[in-house]
C-alpha positions, 0 to 999 in steps of 0.5 A: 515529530514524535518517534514513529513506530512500524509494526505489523497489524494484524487481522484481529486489529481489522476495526481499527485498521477499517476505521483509520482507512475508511476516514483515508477512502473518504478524504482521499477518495481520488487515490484509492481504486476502492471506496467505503463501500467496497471495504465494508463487508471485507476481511482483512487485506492480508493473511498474517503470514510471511508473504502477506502482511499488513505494516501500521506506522504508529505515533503515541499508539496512534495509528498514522499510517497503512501499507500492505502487501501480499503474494501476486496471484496467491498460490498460483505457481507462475506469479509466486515470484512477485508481489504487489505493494497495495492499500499505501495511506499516510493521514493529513495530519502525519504527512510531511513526516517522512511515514511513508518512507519508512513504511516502504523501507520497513515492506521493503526489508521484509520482502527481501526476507522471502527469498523468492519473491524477485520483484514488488508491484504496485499501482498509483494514479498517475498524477499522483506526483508525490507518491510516485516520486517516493515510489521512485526514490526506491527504485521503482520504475513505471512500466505500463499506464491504463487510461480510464483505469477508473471512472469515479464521480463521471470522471476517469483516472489514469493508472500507472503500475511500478515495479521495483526488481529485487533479483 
């Protein structure tokens, strides 16, 4: 395995960090609750600020991997102390190599940097299993599932949301 580096993607990468996640909404498609189309005409995920930010794992300048998070509920006073954990993708071909580990480690260590911010949220489909067995090696605990949450193709998806508690 090449050496992995996590370093944060910033809004004026938004072309390559599109293009690295639209090939994941293709190939992918039943992972994510958004598809190409969706993405096509919107800005970058996140503000380049403390609380908002996007993380990129690269392997010899090639971008392997994506997570993002931002503030829940933006400015509004009663939701300042979550955040939610969004925009998780590993590539195929960098999968199996611990990415996505250190991509949460690396959102993790930051988040804790923002002293109150008090929990991480995130969704994932439900069944899928290996994500949320990382999810849960980091103590993310599921709270709440939403059948239907998504219907794609004619067929629904079921969601469950996670929490990880930091305080």
């Amino acid at each position: 395995m090449n050496d992995i580096e996590i370093t944060e993607i910033k809004s004026d990468q938004i072309e390559r960090y599109k293009k690295f996640l639209t090939f994941g909404l293709i190939n992918d498609e039943e992972n994510f609750r958004i598809t190409p189309n969706d993405d096509l005409n919107a800005s970058f995920p996140t503000k380049n600020t403390l609380d908002s930010f996007s993380l990129g794992a690269y392997s010899d300048n090639e971008l392997a991997g994506v997570v993002s998070f931002t503030r829940d509920g933006g400015d509004r006073e009663k939701l300042r102390h979550k955040g939610i954990l969004f925009r998780m993708y590993v590539s195929k071909d960098f999968r199996g190599q611990g990415i996505a580990k250190k991509l949460i480690e690396k959102l993790i260590e930051r988040v804790k940097q923002i002293s109150d911010i008090e929990q991480i949220n995130l969704t994932v489909i439900s069944n899928n299993d290996n994500a949320k067995k990382l999810y849960e090696k980091f103590g993310f605990v599921t709270f709440g599932s939403e059948s239907n949450a998504i219907k794609w193709k004619g067929k629904y998806f079921t969601e469950d949301q996670m929490t990880l508690r930091l305080k």
